[in-house]
Legacy VTK file of the C-alpha trace (Angstrom):
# vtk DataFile Version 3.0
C-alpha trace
ASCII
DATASET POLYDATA
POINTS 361 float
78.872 167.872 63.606
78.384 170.969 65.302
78.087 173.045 62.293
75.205 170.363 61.162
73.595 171.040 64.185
73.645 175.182 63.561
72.335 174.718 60.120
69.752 172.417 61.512
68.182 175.490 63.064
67.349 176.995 60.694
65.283 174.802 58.971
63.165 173.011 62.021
61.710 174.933 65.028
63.354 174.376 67.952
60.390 172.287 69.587
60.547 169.803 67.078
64.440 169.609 67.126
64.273 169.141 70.938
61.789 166.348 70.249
64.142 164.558 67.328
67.028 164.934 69.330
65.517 163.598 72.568
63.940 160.945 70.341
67.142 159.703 68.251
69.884 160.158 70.764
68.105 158.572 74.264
70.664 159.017 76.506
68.440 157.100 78.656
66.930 154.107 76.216
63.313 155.290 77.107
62.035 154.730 73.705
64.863 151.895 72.497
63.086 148.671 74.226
65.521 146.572 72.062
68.125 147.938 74.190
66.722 146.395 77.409
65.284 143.316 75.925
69.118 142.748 74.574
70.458 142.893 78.291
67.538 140.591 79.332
68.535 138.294 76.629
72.176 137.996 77.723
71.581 137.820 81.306
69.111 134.721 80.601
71.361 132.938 79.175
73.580 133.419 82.246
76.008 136.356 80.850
77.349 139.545 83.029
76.882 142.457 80.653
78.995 145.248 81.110
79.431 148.793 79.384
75.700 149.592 80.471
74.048 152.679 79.950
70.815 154.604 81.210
67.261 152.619 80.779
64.505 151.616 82.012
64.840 149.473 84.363
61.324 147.778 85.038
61.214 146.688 81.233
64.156 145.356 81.683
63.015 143.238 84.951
59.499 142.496 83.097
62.008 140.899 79.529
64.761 139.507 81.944
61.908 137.553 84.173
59.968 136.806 81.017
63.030 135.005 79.646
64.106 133.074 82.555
64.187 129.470 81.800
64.739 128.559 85.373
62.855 130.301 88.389
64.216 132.329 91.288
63.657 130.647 94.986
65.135 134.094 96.634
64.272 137.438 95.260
65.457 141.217 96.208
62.756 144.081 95.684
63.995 147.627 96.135
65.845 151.053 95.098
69.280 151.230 93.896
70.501 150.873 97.542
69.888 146.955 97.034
71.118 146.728 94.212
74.714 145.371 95.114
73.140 142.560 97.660
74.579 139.446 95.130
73.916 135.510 95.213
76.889 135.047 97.997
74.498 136.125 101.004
71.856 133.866 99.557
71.264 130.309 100.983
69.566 129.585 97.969
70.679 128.447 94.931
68.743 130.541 91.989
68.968 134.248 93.321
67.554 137.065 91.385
68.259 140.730 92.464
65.243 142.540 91.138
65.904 146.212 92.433
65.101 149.190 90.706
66.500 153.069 90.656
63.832 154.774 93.159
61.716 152.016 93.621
58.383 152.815 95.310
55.629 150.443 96.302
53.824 150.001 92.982
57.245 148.795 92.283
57.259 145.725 94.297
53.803 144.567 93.731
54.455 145.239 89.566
57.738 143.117 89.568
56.131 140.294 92.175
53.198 140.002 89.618
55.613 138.959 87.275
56.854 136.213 89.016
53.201 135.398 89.806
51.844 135.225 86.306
55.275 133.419 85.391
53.958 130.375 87.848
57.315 130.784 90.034
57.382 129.781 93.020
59.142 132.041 95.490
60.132 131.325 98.717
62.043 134.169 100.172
61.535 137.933 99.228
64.021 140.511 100.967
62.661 144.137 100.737
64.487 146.789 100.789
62.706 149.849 102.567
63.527 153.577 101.619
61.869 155.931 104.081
59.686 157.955 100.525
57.454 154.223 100.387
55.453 155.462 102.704
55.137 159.144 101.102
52.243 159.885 99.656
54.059 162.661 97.708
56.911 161.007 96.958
56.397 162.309 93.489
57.641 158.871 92.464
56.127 157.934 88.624
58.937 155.373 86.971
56.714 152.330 88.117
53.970 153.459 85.652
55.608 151.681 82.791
54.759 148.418 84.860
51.067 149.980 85.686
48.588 147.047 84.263
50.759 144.719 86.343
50.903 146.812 89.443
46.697 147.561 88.875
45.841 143.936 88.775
47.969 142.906 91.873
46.861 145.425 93.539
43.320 144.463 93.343
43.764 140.812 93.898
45.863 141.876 97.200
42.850 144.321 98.409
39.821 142.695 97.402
38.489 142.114 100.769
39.851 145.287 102.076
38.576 148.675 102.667
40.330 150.810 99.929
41.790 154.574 101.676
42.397 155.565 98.546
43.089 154.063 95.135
42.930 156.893 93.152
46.185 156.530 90.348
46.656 156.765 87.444
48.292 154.069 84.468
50.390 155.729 81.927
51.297 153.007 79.768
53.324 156.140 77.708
54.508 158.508 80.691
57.706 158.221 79.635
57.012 160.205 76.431
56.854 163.650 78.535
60.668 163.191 78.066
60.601 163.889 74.122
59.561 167.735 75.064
62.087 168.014 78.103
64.712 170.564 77.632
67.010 168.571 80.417
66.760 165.574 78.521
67.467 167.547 75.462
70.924 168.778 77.141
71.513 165.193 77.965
70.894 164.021 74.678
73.005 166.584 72.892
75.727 166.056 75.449
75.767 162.476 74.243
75.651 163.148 70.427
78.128 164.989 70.750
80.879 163.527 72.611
81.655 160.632 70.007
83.744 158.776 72.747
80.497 157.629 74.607
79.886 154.023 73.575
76.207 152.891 72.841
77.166 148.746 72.796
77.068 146.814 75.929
78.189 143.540 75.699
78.748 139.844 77.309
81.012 138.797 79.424
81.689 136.161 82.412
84.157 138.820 84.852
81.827 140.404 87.018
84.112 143.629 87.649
84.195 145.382 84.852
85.641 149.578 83.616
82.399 149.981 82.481
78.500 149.492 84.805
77.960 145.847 85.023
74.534 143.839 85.103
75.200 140.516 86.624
73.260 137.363 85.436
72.007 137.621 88.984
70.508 140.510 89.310
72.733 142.563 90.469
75.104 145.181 89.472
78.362 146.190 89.617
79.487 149.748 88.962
81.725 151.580 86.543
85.396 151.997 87.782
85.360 155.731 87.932
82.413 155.635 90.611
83.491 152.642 92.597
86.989 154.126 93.098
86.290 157.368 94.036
88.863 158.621 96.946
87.523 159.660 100.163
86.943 163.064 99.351
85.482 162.601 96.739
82.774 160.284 98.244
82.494 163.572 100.974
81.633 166.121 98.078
79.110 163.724 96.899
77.294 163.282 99.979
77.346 167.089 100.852
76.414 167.819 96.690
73.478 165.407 97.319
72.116 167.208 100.065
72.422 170.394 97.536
70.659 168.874 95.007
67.314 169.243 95.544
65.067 171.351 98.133
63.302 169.536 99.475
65.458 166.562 98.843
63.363 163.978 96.584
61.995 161.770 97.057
61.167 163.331 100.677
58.982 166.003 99.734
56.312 167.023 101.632
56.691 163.958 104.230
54.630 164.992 106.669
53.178 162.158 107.991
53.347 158.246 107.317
50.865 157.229 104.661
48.062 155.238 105.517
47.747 154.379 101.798
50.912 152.875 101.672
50.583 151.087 104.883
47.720 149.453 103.720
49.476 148.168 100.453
52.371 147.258 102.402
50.813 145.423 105.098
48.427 143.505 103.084
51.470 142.832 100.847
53.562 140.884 103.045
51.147 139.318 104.403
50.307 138.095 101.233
54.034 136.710 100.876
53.708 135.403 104.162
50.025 133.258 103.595
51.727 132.145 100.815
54.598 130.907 102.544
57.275 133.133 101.546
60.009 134.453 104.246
60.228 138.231 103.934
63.223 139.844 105.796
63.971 143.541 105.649
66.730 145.655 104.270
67.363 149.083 106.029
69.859 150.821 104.002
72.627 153.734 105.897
72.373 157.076 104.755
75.360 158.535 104.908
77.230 160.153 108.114
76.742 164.046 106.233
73.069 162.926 105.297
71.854 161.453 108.469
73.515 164.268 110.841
71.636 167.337 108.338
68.174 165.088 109.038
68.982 165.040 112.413
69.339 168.705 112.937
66.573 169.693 110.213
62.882 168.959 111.549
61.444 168.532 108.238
63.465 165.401 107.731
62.607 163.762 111.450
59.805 161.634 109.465
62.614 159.434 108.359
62.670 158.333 111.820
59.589 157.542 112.409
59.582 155.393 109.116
62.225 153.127 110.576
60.411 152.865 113.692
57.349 152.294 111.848
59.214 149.614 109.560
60.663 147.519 112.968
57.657 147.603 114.545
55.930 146.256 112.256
58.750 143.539 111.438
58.256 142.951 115.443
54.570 141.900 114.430
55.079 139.997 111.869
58.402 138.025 113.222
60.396 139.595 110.236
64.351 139.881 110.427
65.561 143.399 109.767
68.866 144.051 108.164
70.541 147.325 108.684
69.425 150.733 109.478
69.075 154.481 108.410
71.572 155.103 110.763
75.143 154.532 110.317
76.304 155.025 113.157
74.522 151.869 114.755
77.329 150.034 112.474
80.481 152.982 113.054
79.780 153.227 109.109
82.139 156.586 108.328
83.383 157.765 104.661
84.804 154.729 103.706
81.767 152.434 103.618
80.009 154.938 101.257
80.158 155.879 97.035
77.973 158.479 97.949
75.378 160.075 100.310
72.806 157.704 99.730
74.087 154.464 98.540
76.488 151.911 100.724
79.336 150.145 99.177
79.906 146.300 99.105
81.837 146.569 102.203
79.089 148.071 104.166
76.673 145.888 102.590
78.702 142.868 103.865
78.737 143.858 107.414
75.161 144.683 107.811
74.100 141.357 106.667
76.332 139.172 108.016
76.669 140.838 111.623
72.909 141.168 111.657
72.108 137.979 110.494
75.200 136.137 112.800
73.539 138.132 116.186
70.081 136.691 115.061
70.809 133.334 114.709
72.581 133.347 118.329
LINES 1 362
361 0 1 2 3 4 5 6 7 8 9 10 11 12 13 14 15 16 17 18 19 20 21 22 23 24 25 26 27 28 29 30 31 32 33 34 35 36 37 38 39 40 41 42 43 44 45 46 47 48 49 50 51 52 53 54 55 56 57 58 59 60 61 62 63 64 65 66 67 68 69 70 71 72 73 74 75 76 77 78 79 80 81 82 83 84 85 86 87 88 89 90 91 92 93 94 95 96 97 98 99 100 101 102 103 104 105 106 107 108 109 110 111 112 113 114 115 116 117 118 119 120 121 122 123 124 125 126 127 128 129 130 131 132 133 134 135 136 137 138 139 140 141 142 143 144 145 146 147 148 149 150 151 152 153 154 155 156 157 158 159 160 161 162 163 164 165 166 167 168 169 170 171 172 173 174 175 176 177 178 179 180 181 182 183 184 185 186 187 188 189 190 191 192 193 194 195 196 197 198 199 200 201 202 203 204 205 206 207 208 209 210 211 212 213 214 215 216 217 218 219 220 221 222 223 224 225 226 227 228 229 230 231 232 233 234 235 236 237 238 239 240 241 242 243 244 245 246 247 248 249 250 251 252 253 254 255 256 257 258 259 260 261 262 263 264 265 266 267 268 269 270 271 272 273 274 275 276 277 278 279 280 281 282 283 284 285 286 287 288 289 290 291 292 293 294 295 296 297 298 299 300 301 302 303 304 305 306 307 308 309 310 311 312 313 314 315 316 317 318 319 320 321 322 323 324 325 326 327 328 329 330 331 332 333 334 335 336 337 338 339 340 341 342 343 344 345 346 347 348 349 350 351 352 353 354 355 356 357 358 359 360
């Protein structure tokens, strides 16, 4: 294989090679929308599927709520920090978990559109609020593949509103910028290369699985290897996360709390709310490591302010708020982490239940 690859270059310049590697292998599924419409399938007709790879994840939300054959009452929108939340801490009997890998604003309108234009009839939405949804440089573009939906939402939600500033821009295609990216390329040929990396997912009713699991809920389960990570290993990943980026994305440039974003949001749940809907609030832990470096680093006090900004506003609007950026709040340490930003089940459990039992009292 290798030595195909060698004689390969000689023959096609290396921008095009990039391009039919990036193109063929996909690491990620960009340009493979059989590969998510496959999953969607499955998980309509009420299958876990396991073995999982990379893709995008709002196609797969737009095919999986497109083939529903029964509508959601409950919903979750948010990042990958929801993404565990699973039908036992519903009430309800059809739960859908709807989060998304850095979800940002657009995000939540695009996939509540769907539902909309599906006629469902929702009657509880829990949100899950990252601090970067209300940074207007979050640098955050995934929710472009969902852009037409987010763009007429948006519109019907601010029609008798003064717009700040509306000024974005629909790339039905962003996601072919990929086909000339030399990281993806390294991905790619890492990929096509190692001959042990399986492309197949498949069906299956056990929700805990080696491999990543979708569950016909939503929500996901991960691969063994991550989920069982010892306690050290959890550590390096919190204090690698902090390394990975300067400043650390999606936080860039968070200077101040958007009043873009404020707008949408406001005028969003509100919406819900006119429409009947209970909205309650997910604040997800960063890690011990994480939280102490924002704490000490004055760049990152914005974070803060978000969650103030976030129960305040809850306050207002007679919202329940689950969790918190801070761990502490909960004595969350090591153990109720995978890594620096995302909580395990166990952590996940306690914030809703405790939260939810010292509401109700």
């Amino acid at each position: 294989m290798k030595i195909f690859l060698k004689r390969l270059l000689y023959f096609i310049p290396i921008p095009l090679l990039i391009i039919l590697v990036n193109y063929f292998e996909d690491p990620a599924n960009l340009f493979n929308d059989k590969y998510m419409l496959g999953i969607a399938n499955y998980l309509a007709q009420g299958y876990n599927v396991t073995n999982v790879r990379d893709c995008d994840e709002r196609l797969l939300q737009k095919y999986f709520i497109e083939k529903m054959s029964e509508c959601p009452t409950e919903i979750v929108l948010g990042p990958s920090t929801v993404q565990l939340i699973n039908n036992s801490y519903s009430i309800e009997k059809h739960f859908i978990n709807n989060g998304v890998g850095y979800a940002s604003l657009e995000d939540y309108l695009a996939i509540f559109y769907l539902y909309e234009k599906k006629g469902c009839k929702i009657k509880k939405v829990l949100l899950g609020l990252g601090p970067w949804l209300l940074n207007d440089n979050n640098d955050l573009s995934r929710w472009k593949v969902l852009g037409n939906e987010y763009s007429i939402f948006l519109n019907k939600l601010l029609k008798n509103t003064v717009v700040i500033n509306t000024e974005f821009r629909i790339h039905q295609y962003v996601k072919f910028k990929e086909l000339v990216s030399f990281s993806y390329f390294k991905t790619s040929l890492s990929f096509y290369l190692r001959k042990k990396v399986s492309k197949k997912y498949k069906p299956t009713k056990i929700s805990v699985n080696e491999g990543f699991t979708r569950l016909k809920d939503g929500s996901v389960c991960y691969e063994a290897l991550y989920r069982n990570a010892s306690m050290d290993e959890v550590e390096k990943k919190a204090k690698s996360d902090l390394m990975a980026a300067n400043p650390i994305y999606p936080l860039g440039n968070f200077t101040h709390l958007s009043e873009h974003y404020k707008l949408i949001f406001s005028n969003f749940v509100e919406y819900l709310q006119k429409q009947n809907v209970e909205v309650e609030f997910f604040l997800s832990p960063f890690h011990p490591i994480v939280y102490e470096y924002f704490k000490k680093n004055n760049y990152y006090h914005i974070v803060f302010k978000t969650e103030n900004y976030f129960k305040d506003y809850a306050s207002s609007r007679k919202i329940k708020v689950f969790g918190s950026y801070d761990p502490v709040k909960y004595n969350f340490d090591n153990s109720y982490f995978f890594d620096g930003w995302h909580p395990n089940e166990k952590a996940i459990e306690k914030m809703l239940k405790s939260d939810n039992k010292s509401t109700n009292e």
